[in-house]
HTML snippet that shows the backbone in 3Dmol.js (N, CA, C, O; Angstrom):
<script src="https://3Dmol.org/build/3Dmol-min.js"></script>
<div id="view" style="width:600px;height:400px;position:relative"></div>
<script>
const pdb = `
ATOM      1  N   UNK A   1      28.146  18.341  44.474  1.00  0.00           N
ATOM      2  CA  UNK A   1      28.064  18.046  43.061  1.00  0.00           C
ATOM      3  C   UNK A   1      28.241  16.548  42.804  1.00  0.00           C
ATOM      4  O   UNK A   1      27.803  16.016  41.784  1.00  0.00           O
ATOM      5  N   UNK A   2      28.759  16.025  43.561  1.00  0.00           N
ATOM      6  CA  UNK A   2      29.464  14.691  43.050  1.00  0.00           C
ATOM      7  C   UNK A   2      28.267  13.669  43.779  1.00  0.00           C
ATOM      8  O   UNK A   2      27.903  12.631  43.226  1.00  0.00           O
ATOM      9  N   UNK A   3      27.922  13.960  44.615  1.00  0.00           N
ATOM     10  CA  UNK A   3      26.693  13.660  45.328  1.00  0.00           C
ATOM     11  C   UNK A   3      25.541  13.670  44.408  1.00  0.00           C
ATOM     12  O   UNK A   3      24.794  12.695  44.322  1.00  0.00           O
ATOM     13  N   UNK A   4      25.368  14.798  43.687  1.00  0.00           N
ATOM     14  CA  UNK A   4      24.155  14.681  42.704  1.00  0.00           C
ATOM     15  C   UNK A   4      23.965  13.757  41.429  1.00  0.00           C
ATOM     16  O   UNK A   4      22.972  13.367  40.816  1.00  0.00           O
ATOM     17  N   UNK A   5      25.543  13.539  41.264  1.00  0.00           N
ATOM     18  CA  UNK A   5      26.087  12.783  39.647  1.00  0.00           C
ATOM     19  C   UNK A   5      26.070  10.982  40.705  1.00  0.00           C
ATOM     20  O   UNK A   5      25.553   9.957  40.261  1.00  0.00           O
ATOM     21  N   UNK A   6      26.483  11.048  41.517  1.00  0.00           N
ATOM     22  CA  UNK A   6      26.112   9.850  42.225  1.00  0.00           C
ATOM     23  C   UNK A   6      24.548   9.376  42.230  1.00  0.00           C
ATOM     24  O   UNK A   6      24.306   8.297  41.688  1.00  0.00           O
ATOM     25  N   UNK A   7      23.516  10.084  42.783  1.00  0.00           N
ATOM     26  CA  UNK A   7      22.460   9.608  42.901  1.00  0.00           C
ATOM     27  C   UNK A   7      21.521   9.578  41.399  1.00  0.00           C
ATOM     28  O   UNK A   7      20.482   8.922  41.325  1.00  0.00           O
ATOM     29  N   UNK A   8      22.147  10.519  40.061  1.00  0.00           N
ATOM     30  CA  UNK A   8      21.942  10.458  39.258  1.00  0.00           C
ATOM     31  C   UNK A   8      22.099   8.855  38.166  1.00  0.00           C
ATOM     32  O   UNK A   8      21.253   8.413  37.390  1.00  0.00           O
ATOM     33  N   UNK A   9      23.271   8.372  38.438  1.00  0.00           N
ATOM     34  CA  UNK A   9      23.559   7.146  38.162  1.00  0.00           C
ATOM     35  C   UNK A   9      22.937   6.130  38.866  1.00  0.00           C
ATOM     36  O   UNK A   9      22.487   5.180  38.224  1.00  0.00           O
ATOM     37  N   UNK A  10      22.821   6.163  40.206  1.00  0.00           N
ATOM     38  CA  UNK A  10      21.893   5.088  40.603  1.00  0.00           C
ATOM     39  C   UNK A  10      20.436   5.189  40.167  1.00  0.00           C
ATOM     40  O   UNK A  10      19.857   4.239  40.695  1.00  0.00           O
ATOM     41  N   UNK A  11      19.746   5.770  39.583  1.00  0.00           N
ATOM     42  CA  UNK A  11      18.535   6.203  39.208  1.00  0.00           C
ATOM     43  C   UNK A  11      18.340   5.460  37.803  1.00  0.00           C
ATOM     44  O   UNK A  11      18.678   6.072  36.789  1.00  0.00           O
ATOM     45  N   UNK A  12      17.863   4.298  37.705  1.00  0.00           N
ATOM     46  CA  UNK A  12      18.102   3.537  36.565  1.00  0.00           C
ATOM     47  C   UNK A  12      17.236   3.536  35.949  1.00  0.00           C
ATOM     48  O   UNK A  12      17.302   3.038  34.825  1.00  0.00           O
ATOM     49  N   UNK A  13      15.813   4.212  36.528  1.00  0.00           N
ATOM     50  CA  UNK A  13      14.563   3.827  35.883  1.00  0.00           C
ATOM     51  C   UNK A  13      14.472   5.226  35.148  1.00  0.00           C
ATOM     52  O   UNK A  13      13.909   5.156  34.056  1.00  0.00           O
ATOM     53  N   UNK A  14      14.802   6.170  35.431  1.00  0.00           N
ATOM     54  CA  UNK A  14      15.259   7.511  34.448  1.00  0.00           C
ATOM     55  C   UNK A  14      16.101   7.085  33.242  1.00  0.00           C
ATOM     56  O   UNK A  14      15.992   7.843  32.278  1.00  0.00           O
ATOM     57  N   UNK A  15      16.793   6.195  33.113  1.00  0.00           N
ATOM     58  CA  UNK A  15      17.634   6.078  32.245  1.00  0.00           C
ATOM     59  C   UNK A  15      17.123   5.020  30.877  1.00  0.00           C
ATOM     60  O   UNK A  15      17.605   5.044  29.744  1.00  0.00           O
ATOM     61  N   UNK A  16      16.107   4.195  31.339  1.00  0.00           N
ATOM     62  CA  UNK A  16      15.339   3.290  30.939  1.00  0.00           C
ATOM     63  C   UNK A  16      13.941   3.867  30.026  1.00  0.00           C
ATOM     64  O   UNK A  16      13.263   3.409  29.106  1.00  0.00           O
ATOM     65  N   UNK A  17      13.940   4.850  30.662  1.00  0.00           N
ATOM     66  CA  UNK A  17      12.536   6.315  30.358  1.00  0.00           C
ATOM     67  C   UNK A  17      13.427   6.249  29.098  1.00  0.00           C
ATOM     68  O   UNK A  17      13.228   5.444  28.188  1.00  0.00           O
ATOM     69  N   UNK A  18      14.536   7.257  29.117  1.00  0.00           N
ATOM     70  CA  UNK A  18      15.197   7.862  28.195  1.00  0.00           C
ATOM     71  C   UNK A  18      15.703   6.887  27.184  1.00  0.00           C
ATOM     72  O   UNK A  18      15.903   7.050  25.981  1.00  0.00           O
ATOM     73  N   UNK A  19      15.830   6.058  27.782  1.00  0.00           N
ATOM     74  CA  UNK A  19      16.334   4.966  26.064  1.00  0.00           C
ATOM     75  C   UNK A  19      15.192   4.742  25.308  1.00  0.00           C
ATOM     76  O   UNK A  19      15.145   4.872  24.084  1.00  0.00           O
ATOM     77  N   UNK A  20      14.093   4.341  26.163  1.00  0.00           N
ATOM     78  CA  UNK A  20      12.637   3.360  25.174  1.00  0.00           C
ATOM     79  C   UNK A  20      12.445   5.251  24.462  1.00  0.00           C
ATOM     80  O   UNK A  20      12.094   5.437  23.298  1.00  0.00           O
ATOM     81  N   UNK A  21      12.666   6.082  25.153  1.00  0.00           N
ATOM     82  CA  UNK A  21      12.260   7.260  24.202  1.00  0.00           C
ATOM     83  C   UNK A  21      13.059   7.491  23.026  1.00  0.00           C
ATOM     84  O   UNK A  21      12.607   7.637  21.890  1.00  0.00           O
ATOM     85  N   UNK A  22      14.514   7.522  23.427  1.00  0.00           N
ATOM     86  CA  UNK A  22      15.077   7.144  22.149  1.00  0.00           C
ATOM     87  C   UNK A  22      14.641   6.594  21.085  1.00  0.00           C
ATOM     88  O   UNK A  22      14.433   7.065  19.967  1.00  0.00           O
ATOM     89  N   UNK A  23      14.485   5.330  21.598  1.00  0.00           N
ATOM     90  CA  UNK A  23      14.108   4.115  20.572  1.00  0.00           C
ATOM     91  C   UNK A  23      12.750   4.514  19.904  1.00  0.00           C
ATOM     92  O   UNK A  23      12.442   4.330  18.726  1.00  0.00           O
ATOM     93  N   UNK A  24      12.240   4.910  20.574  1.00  0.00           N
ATOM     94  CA  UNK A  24      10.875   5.239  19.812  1.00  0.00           C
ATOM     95  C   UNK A  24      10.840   6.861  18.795  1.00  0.00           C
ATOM     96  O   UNK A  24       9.962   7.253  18.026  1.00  0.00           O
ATOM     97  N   UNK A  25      12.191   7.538  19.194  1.00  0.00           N
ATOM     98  CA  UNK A  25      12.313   8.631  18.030  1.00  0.00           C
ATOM     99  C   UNK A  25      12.780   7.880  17.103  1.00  0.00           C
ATOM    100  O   UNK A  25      12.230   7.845  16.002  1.00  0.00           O
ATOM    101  N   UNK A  26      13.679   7.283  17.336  1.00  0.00           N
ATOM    102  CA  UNK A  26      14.442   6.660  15.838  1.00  0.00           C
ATOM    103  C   UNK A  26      13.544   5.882  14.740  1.00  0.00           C
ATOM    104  O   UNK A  26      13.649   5.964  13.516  1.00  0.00           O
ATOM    105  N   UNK A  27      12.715   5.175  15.427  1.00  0.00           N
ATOM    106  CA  UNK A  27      11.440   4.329  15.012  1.00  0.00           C
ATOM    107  C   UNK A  27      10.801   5.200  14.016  1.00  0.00           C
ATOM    108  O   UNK A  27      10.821   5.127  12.788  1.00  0.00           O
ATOM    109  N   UNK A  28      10.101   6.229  14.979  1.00  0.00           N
ATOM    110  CA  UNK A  28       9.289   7.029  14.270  1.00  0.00           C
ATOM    111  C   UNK A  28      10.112   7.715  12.771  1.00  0.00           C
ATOM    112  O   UNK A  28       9.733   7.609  11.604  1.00  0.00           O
ATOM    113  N   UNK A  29      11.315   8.410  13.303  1.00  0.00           N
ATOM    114  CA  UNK A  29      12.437   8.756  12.095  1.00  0.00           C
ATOM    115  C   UNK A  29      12.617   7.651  10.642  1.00  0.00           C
ATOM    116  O   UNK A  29      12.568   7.986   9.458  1.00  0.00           O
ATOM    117  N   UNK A  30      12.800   6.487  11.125  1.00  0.00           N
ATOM    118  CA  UNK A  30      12.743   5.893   9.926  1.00  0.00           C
ATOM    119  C   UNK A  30      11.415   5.356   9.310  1.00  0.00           C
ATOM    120  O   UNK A  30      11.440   4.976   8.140  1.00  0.00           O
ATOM    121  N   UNK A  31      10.528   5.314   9.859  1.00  0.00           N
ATOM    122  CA  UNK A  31       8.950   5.294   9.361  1.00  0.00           C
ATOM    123  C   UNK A  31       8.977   6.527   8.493  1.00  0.00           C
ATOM    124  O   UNK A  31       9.194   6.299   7.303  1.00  0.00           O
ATOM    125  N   UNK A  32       8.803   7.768   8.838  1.00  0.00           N
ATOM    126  CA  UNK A  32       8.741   8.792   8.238  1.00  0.00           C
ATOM    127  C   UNK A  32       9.391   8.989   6.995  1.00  0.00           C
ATOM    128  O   UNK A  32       8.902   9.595   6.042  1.00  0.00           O
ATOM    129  N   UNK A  33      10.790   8.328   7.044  1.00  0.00           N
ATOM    130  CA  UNK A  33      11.620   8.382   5.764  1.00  0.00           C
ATOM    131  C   UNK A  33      11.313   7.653   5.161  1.00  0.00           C
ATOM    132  O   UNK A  33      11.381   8.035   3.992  1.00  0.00           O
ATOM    133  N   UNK A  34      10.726   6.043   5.310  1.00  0.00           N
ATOM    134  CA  UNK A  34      10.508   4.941   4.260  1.00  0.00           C
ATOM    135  C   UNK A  34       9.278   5.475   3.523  1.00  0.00           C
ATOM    136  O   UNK A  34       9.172   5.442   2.297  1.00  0.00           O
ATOM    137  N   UNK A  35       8.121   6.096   4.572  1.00  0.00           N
ATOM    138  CA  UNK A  35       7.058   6.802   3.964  1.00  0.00           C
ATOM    139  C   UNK A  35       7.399   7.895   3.074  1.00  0.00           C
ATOM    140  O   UNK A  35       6.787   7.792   2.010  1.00  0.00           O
ATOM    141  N   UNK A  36       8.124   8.855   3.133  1.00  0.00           N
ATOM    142  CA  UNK A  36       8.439   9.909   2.060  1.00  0.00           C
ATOM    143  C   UNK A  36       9.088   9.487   1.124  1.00  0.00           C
ATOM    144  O   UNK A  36       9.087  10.253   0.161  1.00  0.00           O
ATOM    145  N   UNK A  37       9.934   8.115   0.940  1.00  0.00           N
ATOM    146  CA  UNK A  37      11.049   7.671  -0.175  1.00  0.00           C
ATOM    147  C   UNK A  37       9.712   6.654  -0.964  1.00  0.00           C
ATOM    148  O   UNK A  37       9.526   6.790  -2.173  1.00  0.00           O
ATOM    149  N   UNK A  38       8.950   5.777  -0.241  1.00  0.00           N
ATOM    150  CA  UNK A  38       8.123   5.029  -1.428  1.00  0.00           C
ATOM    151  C   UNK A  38       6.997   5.976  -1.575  1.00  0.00           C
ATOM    152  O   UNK A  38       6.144   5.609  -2.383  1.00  0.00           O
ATOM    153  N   UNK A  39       6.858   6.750  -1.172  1.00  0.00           N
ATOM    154  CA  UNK A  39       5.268   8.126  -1.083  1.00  0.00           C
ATOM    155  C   UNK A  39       5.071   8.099  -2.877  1.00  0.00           C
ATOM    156  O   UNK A  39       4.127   7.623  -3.508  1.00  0.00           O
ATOM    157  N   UNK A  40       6.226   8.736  -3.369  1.00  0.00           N
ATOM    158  CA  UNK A  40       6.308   9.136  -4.653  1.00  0.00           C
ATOM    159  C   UNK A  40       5.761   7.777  -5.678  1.00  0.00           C
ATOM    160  O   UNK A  40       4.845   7.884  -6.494  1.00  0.00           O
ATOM    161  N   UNK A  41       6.537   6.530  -5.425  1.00  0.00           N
ATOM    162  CA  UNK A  41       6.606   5.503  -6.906  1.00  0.00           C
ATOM    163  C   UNK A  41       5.122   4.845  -6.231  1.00  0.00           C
ATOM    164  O   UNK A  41       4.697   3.947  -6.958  1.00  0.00           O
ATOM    165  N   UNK A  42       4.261   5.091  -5.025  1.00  0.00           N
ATOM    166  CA  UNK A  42       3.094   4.030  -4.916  1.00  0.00           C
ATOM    167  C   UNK A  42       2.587   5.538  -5.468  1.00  0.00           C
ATOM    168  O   UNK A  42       2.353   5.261  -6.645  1.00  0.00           O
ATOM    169  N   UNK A  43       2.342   6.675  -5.348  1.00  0.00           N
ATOM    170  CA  UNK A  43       1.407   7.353  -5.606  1.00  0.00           C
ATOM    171  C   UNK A  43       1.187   7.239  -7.811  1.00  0.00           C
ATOM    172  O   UNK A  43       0.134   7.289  -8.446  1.00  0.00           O
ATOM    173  N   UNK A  44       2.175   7.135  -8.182  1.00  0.00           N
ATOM    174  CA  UNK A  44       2.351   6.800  -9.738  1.00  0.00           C
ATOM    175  C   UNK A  44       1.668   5.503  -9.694  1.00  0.00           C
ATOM    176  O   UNK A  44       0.497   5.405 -10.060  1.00  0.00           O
ATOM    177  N   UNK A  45       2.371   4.461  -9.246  1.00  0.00           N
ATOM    178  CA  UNK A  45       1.535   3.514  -9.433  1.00  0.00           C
ATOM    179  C   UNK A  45      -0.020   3.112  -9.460  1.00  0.00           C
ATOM    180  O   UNK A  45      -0.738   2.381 -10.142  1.00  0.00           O
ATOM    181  N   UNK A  46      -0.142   3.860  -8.505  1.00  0.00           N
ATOM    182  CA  UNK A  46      -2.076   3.716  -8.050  1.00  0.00           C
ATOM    183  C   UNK A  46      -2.244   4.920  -9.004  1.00  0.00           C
ATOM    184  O   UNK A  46      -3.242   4.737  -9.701  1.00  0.00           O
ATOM    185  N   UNK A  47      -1.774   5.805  -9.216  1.00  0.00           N
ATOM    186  CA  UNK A  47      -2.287   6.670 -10.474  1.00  0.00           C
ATOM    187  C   UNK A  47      -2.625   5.722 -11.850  1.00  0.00           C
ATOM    188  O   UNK A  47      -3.726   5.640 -12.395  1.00  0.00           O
ATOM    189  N   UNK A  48      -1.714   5.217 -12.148  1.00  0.00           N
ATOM    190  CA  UNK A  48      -1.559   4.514 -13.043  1.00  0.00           C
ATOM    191  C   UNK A  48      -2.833   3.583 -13.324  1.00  0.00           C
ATOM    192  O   UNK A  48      -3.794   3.716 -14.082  1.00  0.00           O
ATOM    193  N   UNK A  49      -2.458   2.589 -12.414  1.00  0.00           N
ATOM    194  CA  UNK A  49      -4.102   1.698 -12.037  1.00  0.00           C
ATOM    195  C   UNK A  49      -5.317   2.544 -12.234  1.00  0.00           C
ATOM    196  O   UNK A  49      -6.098   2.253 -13.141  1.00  0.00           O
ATOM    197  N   UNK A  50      -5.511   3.443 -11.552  1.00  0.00           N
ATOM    198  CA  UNK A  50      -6.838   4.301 -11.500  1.00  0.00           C
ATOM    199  C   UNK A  50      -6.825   4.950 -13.251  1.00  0.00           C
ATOM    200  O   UNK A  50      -7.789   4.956 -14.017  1.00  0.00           O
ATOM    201  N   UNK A  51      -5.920   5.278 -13.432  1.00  0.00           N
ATOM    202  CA  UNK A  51      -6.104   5.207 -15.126  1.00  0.00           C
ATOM    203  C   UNK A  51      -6.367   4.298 -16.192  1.00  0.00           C
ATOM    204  O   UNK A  51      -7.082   4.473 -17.178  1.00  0.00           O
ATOM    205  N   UNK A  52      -5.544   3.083 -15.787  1.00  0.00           N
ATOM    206  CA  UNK A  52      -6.538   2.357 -16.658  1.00  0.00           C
ATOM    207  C   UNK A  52      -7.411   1.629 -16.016  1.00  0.00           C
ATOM    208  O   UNK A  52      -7.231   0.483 -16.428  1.00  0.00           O
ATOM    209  N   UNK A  53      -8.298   1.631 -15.205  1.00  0.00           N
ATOM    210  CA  UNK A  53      -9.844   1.069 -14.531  1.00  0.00           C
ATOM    211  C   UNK A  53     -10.694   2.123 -15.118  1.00  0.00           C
ATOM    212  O   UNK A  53     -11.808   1.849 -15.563  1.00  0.00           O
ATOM    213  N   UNK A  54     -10.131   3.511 -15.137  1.00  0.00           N
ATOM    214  CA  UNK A  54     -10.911   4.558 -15.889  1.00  0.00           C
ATOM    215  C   UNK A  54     -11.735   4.374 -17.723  1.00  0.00           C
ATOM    216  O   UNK A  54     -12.848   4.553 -18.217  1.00  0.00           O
ATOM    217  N   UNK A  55      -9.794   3.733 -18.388  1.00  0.00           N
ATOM    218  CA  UNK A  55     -10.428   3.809 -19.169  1.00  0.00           C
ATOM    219  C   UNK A  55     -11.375   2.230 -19.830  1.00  0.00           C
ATOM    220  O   UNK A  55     -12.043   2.180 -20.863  1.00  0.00           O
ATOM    221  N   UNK A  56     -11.139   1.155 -18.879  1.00  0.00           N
ATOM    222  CA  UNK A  56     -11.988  -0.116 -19.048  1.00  0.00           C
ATOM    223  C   UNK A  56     -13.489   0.334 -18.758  1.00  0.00           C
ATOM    224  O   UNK A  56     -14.468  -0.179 -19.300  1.00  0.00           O
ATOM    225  N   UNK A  57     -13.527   1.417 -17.778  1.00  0.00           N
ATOM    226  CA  UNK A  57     -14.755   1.736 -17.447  1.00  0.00           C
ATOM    227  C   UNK A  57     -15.608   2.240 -18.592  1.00  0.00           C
ATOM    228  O   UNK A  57     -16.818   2.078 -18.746  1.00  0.00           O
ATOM    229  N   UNK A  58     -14.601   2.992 -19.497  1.00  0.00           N
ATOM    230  CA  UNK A  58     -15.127   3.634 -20.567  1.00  0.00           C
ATOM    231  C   UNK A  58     -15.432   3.020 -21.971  1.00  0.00           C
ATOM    232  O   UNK A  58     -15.999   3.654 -22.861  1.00  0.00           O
ATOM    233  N   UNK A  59     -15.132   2.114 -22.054  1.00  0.00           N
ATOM    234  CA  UNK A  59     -14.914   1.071 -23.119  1.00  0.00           C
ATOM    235  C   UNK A  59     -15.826   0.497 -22.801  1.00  0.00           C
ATOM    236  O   UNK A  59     -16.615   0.306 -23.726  1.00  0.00           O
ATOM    237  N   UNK A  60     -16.176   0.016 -21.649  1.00  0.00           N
ATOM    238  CA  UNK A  60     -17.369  -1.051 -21.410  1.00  0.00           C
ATOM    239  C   UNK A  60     -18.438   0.069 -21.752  1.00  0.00           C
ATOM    240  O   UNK A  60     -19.184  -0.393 -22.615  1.00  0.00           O
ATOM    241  N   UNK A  61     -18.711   1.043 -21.494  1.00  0.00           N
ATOM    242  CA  UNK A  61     -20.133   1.872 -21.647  1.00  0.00           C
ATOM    243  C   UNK A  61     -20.604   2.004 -22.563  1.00  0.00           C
ATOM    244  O   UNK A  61     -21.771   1.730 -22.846  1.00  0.00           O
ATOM    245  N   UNK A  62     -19.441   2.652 -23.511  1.00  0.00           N
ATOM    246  CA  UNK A  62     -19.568   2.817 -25.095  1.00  0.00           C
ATOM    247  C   UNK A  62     -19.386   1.351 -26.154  1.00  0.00           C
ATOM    248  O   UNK A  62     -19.827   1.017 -27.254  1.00  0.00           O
ATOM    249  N   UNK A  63     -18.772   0.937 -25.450  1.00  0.00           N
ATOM    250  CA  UNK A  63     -19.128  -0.878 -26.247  1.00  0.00           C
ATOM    251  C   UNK A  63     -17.869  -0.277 -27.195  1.00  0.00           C
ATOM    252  O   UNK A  63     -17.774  -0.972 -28.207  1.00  0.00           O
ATOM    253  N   UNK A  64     -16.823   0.867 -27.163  1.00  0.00           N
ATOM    254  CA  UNK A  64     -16.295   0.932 -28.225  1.00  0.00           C
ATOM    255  C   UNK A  64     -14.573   0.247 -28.234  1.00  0.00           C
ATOM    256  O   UNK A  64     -13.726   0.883 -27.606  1.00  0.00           O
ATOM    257  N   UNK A  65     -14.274  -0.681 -28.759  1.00  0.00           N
ATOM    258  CA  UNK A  65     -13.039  -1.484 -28.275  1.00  0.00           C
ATOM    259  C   UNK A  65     -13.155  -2.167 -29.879  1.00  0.00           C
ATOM    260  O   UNK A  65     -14.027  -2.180 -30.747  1.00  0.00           O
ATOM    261  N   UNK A  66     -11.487  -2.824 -29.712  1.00  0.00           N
ATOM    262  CA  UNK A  66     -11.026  -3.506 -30.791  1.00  0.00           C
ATOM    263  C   UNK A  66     -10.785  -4.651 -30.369  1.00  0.00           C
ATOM    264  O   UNK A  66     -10.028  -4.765 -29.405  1.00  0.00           O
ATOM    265  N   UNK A  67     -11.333  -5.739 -30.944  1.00  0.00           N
ATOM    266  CA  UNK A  67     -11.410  -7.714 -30.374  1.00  0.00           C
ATOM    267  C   UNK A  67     -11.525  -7.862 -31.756  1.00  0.00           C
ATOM    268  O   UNK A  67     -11.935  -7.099 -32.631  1.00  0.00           O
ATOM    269  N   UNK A  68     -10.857  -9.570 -31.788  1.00  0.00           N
ATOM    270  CA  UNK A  68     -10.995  -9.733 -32.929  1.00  0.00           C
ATOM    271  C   UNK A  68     -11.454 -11.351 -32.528  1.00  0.00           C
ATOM    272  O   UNK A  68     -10.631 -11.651 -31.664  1.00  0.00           O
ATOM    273  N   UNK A  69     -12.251 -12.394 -32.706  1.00  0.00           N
ATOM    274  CA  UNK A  69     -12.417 -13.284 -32.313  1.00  0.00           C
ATOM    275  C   UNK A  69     -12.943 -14.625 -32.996  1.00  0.00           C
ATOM    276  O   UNK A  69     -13.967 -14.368 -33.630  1.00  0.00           O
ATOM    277  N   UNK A  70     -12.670 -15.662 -33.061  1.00  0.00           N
ATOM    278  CA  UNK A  70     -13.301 -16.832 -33.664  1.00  0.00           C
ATOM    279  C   UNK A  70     -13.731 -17.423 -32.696  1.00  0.00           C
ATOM    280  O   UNK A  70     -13.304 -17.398 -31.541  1.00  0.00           O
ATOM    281  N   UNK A  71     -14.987 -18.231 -33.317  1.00  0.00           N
ATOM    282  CA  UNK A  71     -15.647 -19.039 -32.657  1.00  0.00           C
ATOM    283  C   UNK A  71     -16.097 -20.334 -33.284  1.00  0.00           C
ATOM    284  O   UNK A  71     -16.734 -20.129 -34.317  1.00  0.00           O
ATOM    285  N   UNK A  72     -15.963 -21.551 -32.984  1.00  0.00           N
ATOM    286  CA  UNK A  72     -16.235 -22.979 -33.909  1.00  0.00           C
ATOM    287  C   UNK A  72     -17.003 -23.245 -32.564  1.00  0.00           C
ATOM    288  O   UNK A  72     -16.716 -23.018 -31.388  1.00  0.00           O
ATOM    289  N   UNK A  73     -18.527 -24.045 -33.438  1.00  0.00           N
ATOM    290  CA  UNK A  73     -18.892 -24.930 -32.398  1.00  0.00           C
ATOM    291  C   UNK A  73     -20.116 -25.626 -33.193  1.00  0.00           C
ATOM    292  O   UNK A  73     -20.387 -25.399 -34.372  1.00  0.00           O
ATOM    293  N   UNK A  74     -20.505 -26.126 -32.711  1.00  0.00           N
ATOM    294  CA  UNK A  74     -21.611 -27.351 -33.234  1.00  0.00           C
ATOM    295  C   UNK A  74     -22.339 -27.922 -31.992  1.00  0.00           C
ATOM    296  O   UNK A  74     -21.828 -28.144 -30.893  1.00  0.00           O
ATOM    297  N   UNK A  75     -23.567 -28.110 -32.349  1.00  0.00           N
ATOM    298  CA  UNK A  75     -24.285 -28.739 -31.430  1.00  0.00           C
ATOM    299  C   UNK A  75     -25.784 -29.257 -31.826  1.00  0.00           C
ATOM    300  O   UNK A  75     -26.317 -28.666 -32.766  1.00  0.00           O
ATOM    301  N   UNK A  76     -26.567 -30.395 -31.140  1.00  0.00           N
ATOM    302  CA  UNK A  76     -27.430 -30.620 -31.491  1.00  0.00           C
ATOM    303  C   UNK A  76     -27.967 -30.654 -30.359  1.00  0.00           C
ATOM    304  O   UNK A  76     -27.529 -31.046 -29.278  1.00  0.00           O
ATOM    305  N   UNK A  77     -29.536 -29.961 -30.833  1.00  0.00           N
ATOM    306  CA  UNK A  77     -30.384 -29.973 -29.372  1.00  0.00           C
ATOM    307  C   UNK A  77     -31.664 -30.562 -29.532  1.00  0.00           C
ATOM    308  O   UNK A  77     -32.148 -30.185 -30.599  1.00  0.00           O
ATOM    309  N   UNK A  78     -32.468 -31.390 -28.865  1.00  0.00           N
ATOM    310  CA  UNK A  78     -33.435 -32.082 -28.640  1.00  0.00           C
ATOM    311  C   UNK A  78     -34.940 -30.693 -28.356  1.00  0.00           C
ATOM    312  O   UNK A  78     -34.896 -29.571 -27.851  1.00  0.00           O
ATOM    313  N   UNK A  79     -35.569 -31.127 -28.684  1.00  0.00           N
ATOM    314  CA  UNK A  79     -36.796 -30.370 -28.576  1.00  0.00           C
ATOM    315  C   UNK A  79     -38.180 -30.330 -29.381  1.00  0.00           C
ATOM    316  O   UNK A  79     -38.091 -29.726 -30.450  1.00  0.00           O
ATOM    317  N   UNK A  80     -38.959 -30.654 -29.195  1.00  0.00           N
ATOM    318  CA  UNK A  80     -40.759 -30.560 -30.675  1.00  0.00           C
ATOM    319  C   UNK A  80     -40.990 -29.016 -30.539  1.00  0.00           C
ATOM    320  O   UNK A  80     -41.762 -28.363 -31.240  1.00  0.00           O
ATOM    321  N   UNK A  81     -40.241 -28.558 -29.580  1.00  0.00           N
ATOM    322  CA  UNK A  81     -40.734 -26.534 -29.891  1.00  0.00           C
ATOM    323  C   UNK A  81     -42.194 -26.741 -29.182  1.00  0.00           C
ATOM    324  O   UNK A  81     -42.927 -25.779 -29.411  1.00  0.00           O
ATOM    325  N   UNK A  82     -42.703 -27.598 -28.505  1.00  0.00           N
ATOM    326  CA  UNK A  82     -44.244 -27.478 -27.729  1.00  0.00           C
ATOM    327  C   UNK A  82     -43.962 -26.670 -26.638  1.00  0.00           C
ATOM    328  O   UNK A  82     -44.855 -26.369 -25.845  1.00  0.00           O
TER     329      UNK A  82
END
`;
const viewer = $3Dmol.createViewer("view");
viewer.addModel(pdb, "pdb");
viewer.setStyle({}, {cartoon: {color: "spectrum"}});
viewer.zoomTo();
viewer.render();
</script>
């Protein structure tokens, strides 16, 4: 037995396996959680956006919108109209 726990410890490249695997569950673990905790407020957000691009889309078609606008200008232009 003690023989086996001996050659078990000298075996370093088993142990090296098992950490980078570690490391790469934990990785994956907190990816997964940052993805499920912002999942919710980007999916509102881009809802949001896609709602109003919707309704600019709709306003531009129908020409129907509220502007209110002035305009001053003056100009003189050269031309005989030939």
């Amino acid at each position: 037995m003690f023989k086996f726990l001996r050659n078990l410890n000298k075996d370093k490249k088993g142990a090296t396996a098992i950490e980078y695997g570690l490391i790469a569950a934990l990785v994956a673990v907190a990816a997964i959680g940052a993805m499920t905790a912002l999942g919710g407020s980007l999916q509102n957000i881009f809802g949001e956006a896609s709602s109003q691009l919707n309704d600019a889309q709709t306003t531009a078609q129908t020409g129907a919108g509220a502007g209110a606008g002035a305009g001053a200008g003056g100009g003189a232009g050269g031309g005989d109209g030939s």
